[in-house]
Structure formats: C-alpha cells, structure tokens
One Martini backbone bead per residue (centre of mass of N, CA, C, O) as a GRO file, in nm:
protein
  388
    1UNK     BB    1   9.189   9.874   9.370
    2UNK     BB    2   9.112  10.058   9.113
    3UNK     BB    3   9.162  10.393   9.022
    4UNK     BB    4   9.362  10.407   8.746
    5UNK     BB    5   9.552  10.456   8.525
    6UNK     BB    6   9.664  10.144   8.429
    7UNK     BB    7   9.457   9.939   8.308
    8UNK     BB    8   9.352   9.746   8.225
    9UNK     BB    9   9.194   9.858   7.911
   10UNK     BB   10   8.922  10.062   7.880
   11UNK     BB   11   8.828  10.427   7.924
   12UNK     BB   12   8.476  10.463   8.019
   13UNK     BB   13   8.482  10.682   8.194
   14UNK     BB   14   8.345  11.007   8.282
   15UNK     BB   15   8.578  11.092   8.495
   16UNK     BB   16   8.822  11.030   8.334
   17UNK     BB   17   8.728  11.237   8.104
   18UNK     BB   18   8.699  11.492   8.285
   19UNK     BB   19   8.992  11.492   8.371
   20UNK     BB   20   9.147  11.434   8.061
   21UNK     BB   21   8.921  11.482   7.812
   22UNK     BB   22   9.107  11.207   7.786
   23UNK     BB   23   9.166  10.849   7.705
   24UNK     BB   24   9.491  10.765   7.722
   25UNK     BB   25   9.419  10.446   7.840
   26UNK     BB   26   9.468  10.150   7.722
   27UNK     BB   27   9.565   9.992   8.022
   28UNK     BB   28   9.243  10.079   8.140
   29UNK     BB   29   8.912  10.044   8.357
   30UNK     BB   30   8.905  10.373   8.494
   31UNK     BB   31   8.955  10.565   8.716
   32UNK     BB   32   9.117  10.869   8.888
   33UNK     BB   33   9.175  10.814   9.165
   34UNK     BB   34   9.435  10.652   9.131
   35UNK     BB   35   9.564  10.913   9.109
   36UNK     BB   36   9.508  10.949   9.432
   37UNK     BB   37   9.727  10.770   9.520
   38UNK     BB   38   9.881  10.489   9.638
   39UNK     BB   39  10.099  10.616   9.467
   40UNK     BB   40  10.288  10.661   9.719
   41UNK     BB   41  10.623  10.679   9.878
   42UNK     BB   42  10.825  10.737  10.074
   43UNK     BB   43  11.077  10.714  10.282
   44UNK     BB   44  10.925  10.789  10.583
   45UNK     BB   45  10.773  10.464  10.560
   46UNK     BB   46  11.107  10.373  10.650
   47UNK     BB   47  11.205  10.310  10.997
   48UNK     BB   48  11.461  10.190  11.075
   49UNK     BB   49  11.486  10.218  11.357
   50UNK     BB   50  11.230  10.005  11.360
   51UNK     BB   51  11.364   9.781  11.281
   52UNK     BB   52  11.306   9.401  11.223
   53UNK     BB   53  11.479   9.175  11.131
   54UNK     BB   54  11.359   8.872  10.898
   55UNK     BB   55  11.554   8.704  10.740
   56UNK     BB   56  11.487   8.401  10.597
   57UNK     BB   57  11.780   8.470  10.371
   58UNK     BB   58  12.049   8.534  10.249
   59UNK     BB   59  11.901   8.684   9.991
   60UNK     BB   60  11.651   8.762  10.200
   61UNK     BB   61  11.517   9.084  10.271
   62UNK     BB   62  11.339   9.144  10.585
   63UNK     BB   63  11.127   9.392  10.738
   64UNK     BB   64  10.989   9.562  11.056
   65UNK     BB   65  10.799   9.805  11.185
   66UNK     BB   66  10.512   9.664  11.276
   67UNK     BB   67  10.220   9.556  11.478
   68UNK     BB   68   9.983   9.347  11.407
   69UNK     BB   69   9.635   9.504  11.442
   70UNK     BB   70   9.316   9.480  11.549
   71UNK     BB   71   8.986   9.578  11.484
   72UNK     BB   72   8.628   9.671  11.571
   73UNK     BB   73   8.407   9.682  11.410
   74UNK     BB   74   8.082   9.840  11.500
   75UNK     BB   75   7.910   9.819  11.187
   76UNK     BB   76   8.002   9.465  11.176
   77UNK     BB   77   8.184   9.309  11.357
   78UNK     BB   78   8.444   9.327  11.220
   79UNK     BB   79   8.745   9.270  11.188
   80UNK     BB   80   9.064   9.467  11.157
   81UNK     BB   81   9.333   9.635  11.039
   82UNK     BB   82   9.504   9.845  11.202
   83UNK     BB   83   9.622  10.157  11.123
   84UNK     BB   84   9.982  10.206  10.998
   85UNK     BB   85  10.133  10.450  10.882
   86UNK     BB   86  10.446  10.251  10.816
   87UNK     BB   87  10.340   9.989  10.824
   88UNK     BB   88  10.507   9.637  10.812
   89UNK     BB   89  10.624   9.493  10.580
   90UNK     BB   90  10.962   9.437  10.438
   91UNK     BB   91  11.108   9.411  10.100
   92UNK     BB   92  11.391   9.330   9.907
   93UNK     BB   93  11.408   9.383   9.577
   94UNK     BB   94  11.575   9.227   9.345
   95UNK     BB   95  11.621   9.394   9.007
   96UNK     BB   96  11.770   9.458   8.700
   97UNK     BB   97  11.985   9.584   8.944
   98UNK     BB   98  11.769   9.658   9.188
   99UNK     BB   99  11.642   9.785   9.450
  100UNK     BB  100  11.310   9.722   9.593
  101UNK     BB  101  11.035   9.861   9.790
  102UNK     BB  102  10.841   9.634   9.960
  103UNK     BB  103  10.490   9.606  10.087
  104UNK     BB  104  10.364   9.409  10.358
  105UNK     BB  105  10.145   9.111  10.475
  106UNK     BB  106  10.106   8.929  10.756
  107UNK     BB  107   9.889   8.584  10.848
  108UNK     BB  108   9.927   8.355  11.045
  109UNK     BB  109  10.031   8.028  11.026
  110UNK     BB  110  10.257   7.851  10.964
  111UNK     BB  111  10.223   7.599  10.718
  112UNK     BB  112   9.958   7.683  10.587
  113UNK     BB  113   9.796   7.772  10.366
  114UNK     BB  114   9.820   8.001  10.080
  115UNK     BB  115   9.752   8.337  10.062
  116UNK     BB  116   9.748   8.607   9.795
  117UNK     BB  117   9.706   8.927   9.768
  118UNK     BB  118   9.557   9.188   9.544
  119UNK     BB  119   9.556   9.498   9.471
  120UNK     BB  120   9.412   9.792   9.341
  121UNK     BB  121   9.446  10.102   9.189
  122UNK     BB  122   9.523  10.304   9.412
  123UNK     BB  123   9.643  10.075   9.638
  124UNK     BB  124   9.657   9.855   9.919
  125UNK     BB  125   9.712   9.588  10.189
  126UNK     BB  126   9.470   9.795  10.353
  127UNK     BB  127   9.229   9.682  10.117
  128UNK     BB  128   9.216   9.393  10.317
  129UNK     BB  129   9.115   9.460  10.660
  130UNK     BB  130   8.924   9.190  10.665
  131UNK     BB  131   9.046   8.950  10.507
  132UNK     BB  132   9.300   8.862  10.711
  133UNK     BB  133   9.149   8.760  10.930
  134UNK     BB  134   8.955   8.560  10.815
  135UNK     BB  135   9.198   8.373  10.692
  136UNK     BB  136   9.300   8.316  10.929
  137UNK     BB  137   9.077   8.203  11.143
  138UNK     BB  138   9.074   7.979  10.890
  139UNK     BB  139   9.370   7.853  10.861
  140UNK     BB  140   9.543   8.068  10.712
  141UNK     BB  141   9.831   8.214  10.515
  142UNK     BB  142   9.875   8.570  10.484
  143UNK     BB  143   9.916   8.776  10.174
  144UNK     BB  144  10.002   9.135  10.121
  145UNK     BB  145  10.058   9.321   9.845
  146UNK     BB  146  10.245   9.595   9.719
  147UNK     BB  147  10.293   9.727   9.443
  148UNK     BB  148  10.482   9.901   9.237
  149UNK     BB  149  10.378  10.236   9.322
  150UNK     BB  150  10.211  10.152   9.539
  151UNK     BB  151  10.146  10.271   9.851
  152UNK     BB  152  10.438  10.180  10.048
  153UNK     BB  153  10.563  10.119   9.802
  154UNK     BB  154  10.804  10.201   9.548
  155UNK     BB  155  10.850  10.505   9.361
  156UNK     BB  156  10.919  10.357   9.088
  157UNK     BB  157  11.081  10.459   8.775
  158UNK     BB  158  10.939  10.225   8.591
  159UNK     BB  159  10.807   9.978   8.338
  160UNK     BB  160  10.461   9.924   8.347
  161UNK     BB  161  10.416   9.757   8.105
  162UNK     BB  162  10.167   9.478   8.127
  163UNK     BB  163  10.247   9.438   8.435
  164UNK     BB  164  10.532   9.298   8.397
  165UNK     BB  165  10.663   9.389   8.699
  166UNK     BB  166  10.393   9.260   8.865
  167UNK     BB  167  10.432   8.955   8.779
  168UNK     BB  168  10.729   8.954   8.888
  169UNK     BB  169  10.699   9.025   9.191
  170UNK     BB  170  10.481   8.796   9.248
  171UNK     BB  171  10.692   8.592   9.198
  172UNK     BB  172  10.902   8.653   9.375
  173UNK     BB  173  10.709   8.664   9.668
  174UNK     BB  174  10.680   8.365   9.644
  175UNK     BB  175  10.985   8.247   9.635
  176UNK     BB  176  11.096   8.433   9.889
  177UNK     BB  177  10.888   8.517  10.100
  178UNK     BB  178  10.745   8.246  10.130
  179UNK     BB  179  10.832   8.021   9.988
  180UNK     BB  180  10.901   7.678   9.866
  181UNK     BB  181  10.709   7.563  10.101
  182UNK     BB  182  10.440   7.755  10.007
  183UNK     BB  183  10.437   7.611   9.727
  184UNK     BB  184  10.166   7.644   9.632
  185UNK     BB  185   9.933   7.972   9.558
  186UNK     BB  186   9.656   8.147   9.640
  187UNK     BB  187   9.515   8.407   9.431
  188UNK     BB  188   9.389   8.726   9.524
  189UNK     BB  189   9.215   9.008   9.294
  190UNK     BB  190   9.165   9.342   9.231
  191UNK     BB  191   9.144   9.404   8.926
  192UNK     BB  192   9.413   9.467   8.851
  193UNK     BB  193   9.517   9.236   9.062
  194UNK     BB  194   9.389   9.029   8.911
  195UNK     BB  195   9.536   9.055   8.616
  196UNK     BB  196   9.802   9.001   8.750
  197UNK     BB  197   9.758   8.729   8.868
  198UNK     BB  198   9.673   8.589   8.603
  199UNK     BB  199   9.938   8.617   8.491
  200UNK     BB  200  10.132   8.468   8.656
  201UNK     BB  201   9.951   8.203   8.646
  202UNK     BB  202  10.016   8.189   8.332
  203UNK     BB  203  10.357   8.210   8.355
  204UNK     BB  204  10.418   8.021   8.576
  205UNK     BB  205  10.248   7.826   8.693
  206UNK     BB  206  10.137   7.556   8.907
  207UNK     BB  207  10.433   7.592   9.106
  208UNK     BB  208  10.305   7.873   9.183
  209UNK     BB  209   9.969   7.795   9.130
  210UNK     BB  210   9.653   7.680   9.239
  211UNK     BB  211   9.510   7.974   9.234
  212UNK     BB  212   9.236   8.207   9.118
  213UNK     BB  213   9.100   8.533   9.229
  214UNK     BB  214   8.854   8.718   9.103
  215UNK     BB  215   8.774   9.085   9.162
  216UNK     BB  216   8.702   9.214   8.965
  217UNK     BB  217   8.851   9.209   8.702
  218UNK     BB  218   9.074   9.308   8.498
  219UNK     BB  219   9.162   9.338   8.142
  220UNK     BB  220   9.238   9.330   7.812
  221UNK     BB  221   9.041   9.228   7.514
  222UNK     BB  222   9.102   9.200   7.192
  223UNK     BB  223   8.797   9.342   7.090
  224UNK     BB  224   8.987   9.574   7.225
  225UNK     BB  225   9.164   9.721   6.916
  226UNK     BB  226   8.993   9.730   6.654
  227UNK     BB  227   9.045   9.465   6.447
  228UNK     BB  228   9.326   9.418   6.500
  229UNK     BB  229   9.591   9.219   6.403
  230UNK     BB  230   9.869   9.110   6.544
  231UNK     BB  231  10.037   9.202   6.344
  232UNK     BB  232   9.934   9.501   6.347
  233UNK     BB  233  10.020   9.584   6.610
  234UNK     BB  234  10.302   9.521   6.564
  235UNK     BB  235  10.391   9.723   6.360
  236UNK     BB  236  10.322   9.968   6.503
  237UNK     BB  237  10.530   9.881   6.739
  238UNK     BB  238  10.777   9.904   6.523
  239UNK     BB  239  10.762  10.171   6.366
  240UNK     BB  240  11.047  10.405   6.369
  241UNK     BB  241  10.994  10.621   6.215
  242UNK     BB  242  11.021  10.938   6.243
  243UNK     BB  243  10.667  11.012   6.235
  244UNK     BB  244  10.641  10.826   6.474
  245UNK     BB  245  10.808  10.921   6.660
  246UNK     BB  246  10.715  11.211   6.676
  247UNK     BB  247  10.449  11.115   6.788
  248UNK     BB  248  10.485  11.009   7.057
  249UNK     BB  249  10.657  11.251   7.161
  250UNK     BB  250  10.416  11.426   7.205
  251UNK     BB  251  10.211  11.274   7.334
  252UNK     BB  252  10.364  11.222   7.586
  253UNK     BB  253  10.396  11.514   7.648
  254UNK     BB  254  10.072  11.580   7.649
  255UNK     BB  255   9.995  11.362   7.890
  256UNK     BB  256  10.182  11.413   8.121
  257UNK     BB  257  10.052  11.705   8.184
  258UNK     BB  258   9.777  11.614   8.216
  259UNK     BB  259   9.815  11.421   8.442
  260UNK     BB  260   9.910  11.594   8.655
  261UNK     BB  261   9.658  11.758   8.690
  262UNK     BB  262   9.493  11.511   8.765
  263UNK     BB  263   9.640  11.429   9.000
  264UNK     BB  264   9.608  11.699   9.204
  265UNK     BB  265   9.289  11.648   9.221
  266UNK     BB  266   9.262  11.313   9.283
  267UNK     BB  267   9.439  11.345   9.574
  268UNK     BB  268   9.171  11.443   9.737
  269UNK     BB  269   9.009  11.327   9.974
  270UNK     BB  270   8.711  11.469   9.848
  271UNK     BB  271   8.807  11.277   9.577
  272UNK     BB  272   8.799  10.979   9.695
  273UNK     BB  273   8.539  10.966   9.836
  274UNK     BB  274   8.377  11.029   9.613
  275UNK     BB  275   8.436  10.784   9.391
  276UNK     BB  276   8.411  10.555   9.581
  277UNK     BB  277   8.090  10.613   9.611
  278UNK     BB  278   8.062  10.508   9.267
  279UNK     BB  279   8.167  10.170   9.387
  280UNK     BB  280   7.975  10.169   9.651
  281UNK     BB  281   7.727  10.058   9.828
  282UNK     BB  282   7.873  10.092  10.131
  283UNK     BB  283   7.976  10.384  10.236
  284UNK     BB  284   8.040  10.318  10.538
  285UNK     BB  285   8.314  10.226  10.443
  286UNK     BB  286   8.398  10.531  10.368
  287UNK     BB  287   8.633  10.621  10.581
  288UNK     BB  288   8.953  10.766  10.667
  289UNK     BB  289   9.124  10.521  10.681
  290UNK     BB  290   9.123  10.475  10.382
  291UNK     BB  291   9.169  10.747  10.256
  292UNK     BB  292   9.459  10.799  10.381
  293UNK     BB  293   9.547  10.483  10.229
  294UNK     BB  294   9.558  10.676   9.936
  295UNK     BB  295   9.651  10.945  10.007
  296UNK     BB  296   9.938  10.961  10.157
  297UNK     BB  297  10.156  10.847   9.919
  298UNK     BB  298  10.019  11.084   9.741
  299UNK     BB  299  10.353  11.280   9.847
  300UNK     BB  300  10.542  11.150   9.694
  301UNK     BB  301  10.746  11.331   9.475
  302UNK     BB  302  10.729  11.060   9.226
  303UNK     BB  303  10.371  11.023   9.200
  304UNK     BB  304  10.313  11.163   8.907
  305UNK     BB  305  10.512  10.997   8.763
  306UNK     BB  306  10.381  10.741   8.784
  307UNK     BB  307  10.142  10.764   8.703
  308UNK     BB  308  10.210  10.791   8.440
  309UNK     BB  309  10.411  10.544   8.382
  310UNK     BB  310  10.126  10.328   8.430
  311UNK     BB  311   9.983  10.476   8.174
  312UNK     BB  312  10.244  10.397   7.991
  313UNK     BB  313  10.317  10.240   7.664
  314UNK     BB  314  10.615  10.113   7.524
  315UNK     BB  315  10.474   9.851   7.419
  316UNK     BB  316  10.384   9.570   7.221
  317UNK     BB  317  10.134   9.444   7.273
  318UNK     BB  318   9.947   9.334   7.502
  319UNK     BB  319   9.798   9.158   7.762
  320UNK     BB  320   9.576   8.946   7.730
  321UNK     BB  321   9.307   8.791   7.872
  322UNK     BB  322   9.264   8.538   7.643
  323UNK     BB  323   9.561   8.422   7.645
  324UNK     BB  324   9.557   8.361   7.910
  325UNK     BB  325   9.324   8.175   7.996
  326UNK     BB  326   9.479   7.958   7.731
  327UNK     BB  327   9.741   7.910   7.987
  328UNK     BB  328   9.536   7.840   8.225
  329UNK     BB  329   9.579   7.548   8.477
  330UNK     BB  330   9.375   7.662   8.715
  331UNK     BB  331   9.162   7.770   8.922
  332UNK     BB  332   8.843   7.955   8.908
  333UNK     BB  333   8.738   8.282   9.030
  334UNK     BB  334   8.410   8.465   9.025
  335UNK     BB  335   8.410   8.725   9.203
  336UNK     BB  336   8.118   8.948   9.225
  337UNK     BB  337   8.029   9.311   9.199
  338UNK     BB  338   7.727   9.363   9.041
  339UNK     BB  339   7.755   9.686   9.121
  340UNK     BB  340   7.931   9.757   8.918
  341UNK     BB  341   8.017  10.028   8.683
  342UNK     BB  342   8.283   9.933   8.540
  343UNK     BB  343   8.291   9.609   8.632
  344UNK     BB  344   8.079   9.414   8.501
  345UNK     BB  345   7.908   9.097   8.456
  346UNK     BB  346   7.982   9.056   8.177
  347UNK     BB  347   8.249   9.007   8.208
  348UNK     BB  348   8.242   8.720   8.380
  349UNK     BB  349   8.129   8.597   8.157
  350UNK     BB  350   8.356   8.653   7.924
  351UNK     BB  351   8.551   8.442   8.120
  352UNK     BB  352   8.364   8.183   8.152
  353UNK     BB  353   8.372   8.126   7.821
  354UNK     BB  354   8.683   8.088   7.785
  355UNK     BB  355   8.635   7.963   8.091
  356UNK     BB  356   8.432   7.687   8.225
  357UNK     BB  357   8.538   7.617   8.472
  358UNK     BB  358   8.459   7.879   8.605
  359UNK     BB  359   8.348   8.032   8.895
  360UNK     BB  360   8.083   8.187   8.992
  361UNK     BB  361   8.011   8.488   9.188
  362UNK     BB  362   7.750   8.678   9.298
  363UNK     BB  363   7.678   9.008   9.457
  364UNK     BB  364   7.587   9.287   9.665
  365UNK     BB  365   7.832   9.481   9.497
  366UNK     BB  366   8.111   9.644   9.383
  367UNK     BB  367   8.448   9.697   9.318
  368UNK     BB  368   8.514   9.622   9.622
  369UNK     BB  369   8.407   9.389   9.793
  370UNK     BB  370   8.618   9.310  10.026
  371UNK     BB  371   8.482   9.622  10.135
  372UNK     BB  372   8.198   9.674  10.107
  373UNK     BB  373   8.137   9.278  10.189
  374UNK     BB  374   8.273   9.108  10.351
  375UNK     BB  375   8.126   8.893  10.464
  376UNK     BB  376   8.056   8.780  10.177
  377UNK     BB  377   8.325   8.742  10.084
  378UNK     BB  378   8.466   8.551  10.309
  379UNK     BB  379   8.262   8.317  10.248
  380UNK     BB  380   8.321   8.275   9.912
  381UNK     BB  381   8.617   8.206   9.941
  382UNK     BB  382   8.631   7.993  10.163
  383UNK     BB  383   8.446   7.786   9.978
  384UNK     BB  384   8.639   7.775   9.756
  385UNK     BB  385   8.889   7.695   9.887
  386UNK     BB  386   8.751   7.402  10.020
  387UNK     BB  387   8.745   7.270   9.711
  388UNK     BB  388   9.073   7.257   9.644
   0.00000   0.00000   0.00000
C-alpha cells in the first residue's frame, strides 16, 4: 500500500493536506499515513544470534531469522501469513559501495514460475500475507520484497528520487536472489510498488521481467507537470544560480520540519487504523497484526528522516509513467480495486489507453485490493499468471 508522501504523483487528498497545510511532494499520490510507518526498521529486527545463513552464491549473502508460518483467518477462511515480529528473510545487497540489509519472504517449490510482488508506500511484505500463500498452493514460487527504507529493510538515508533506487534494487533482487535460473518473473506491485514494478520492467527489459500486475499503481503522469516541456523541466532542474540554490534550500529545510511534526502524528496507531478504514471497503481487514505491521518500523529512529527523503526530489525531471509504458514490452494487468478514492479507475482507463494490450479487471474493493478483498485478488491474478 502507498501510506504517503513520495508517491509518484500528486497529492491530492485531503488528509494529506491536513497533515501538511501544503502538498509538497511532486511524486507522490496519497495519503500520509505512508508517514506512520513501515518506513522504518531498527537494528533490532535482524537477530544475528538466530540467524541462519543460507547464501546462494559466493558474492550474494542471505539469512533466515524466522520460519514462514501461515495460520486462518476465521473472517474469511482463507490462509494468511502468520505476522512475525522480526520479519523471515535478510539480503545484504552491495550497492553504490555500500551493504543494505533488505528484508524478504519466500515460499512456494524451487523451480515452479516465480512472482515478486511489491508492497506500497508505507507498507512491507506482510502486506501481501493472503496473497503469499495462495500462489505458493497454486503451484508458483513466491517472493515479496520489503523496499529500502520500508518495513524491515533498511532504513538507509539516501537518494530516493524517480524510485530509481526502488527499481535498482528490485533489479538486483531478481538477480541475485532468485537467480538466473529463476528470471524472467512476474512483478505484481500495488500502488507505489506498482509504479517501481513498472520501471524495472520498463528499465530492465523482458530478460528480467517477463509480466506486470499494477494493483491500483501509482505513478505521475507527463500531464501533471503543468503544461511545462521536456526542456523546460530540464532547465528548472538545472539552474544553478545563487537565488535558485537559495529558495531549494529554504523550501527543504521548511518542508523537512513541517514534515517531521506531520510523521509524529501519523505514525499513531489510532491514525494509521482511522486513514486505512478512508480505503478499505472490508474494516473488518484492518486487524493489530496489520497496523503493527505499519505502526512497529517507524520507531526506528531513522524513521522521520527517510520519510522526508522519500518525499523529497533533488532531480529531475520525473520518470512519467507515459515514457515507461511506451518503453514497456510484456504483458500488463490493470487489477484494480475500483472503490478507491485515491487512486481511482480513471487512472487505469488512462494506462490501458497508452498502453491497449493492457488487460483490465475491475474489483469491488479499495487501494490495497489483495489485503481489503484478498479471495477476489488472487482469483483474478490467477487467471491472468494462467494466460501467460
């Protein structure tokens, strides 16, 4: 789920508006619950003591610290992820000369088609804990990756402009953790993970990528620049003049204050349940083990300053989900959780006009369809893995 500021897009929604008086994140498209938390994960939820090396490959290190248990749901009958406080799978990914401890789950047959799904802002890979279960017993081999910055991975201060660190490491995770025998595989993203789903595959290619599922995908659109051009984009982002460096520096240090006060609030319990119930069709969905799953990263004390940072663009201009779609050549599902009020079916009428192979399903459900309407979501992602 996207929870909040440094979606791609733009902020739209009152609550965000509320929490900030002003809209300051150009790519982001909800609300700031994203605020409360997944953003966040201490050192204390990598338990060496109980790990269990299981690396790959000489240069690709991963341990276990938790053993993957589902358990029933009595409300609907179906299997979910048993929530485990110190999260199941570490990767240290090398990037840019730097280890990341990044946190994952796993399940299904070695060998079997193999799906990566992509939680949204604010959100981890327990946000997927209907979902893991049921294409493992349909025969797929799962894996659900926390973003840096998100959940249990790390919450490392760096760069999260474009996503473009989102969609390197979604990249890299393909690679390194499932491995070569396992690509191509099929990315399924809601929201935010959405739109970096599609970057990779638009960036990477069908060697890596061999299908895409948006659930309510985020993402800006070249339309919401404001009319402005290519060039002229480029050149705002390039001035350099004293009186440009001056008002950037201004505005982010008056953005990053007000937004830290707007992170105390919204990482509250009581404010991450009230924000789910304005895009949850079904309440009875928004359990403890859920808002824990939220509330718990963002104490990391990290946590305030990822969050500006994930909202916060030091370049530009963005990467439109326009440019990725005419650069995107494999299968498209637009699953789509029509009673959203943020990211709503208009969004997907406009993605399936860019892009007209895209395959459309239309759900009786809200921004986080495989958690508000899970039997209904993994019917229909199902039928579509089944036509690939």
């Amino acid at each position: 789920m996207h929870l909040a500021h440094r979606h791609p897009g733009n902020c739209i929604t009152s609550l965000c508006q509320a929490n900030t008086r002003k809209s300051f994140c150009r790519l982001h498209e909800c609300t700031a619950l994203t605020a409360s938390g997944a953003i966040a994960l201490n050192t204390r939820y990598w338990p060496q003591q109980r790990a269990l090396s299981v690396a790959r490959a000489a240069n690709v290190s991963t341990s276990q610290v938790s053993a993957l248990s589902y358990e029933l749901d009595p409300r609907n009958g179906l299997q979910r992820i048993k929530y485990e406080p110190n999260g199941w799978y570490y990767w240290d990914w090398k990037w840019e000369g730097q280890t990341r401890k990044v946190h994952y789950v796993k399940a299904g047959r070695q060998g079997a088609p193999i799906v990566v799904l992509v939680h949204g802002y604010g959100a981890s890979s327990y946000h997927w804990r209907y979902n893991v279960p049921a294409l493992a017993d349909a025969g797929y081999q799962v894996y659900a990756v926390d973003l840096l910055g998100f959940g249990y991975s790390e919450k490392a201060r760096v760069d999260y402009t474009n996503a473009e660190v989102w969609s390197s490491q979604v990249a890299a995770f393909i690679r390194e953790v499932v491995g070569p025998a396992g690509a191509p595989v099929v990315l399924a993203g809601n929201s935010l993970g959405g739109y970096v789903s599609l970057a990779t595959a638009a960036t990477h290619g069908p060697e890596l990528v061999r299908g895409v599922a948006l659930l309510n995908g985020a993402g800006p659109f070249r339309d919401s620049n404001g009319g402005k051009t290519s060039e002229q984009e480029a050149a705002e982002w390039a001035d350099q003049s004293w009186w440009a460096r001056t008002k950037r520096s201004i505005a982010t240090s008056l953005k990053r204050g007000v937004m830290f006060f707007a992170f105390q609030r919204t990482k509250q319990p009581a404010r991450i349940r009230e924000v789910l119930q304005m895009v949850y069709v079904d309440h009875s969905s928004i359990d403890d083990d859920l808002v824990t799953s939220i509330e718990a990263p963002a104490q990391d004390p990290a946590a305030s300053e990822v969050f500006f940072l994930v909202s916060h663009s030091t370049r530009g201009p963005p990467r439109y989900v326009d440019e990725l779609l005419e650069r995107l050549k494999v299968p498209l599902l637009l699953l789509w959780g029509d009673k959203d009020p943020w990211i709503t079916p208009a969004r997907a009428a406009k993605i399936q006009a860019l892009y007209p192979a895209a395959v459309k399903v239309g759900l009786e459900s809200g921004h986080c369809p495989h958690d508000d309407t899970p039997a209904e979501t993994n019917m229909a992602l199902l039928d579509w893995l089944g036509s690939l």
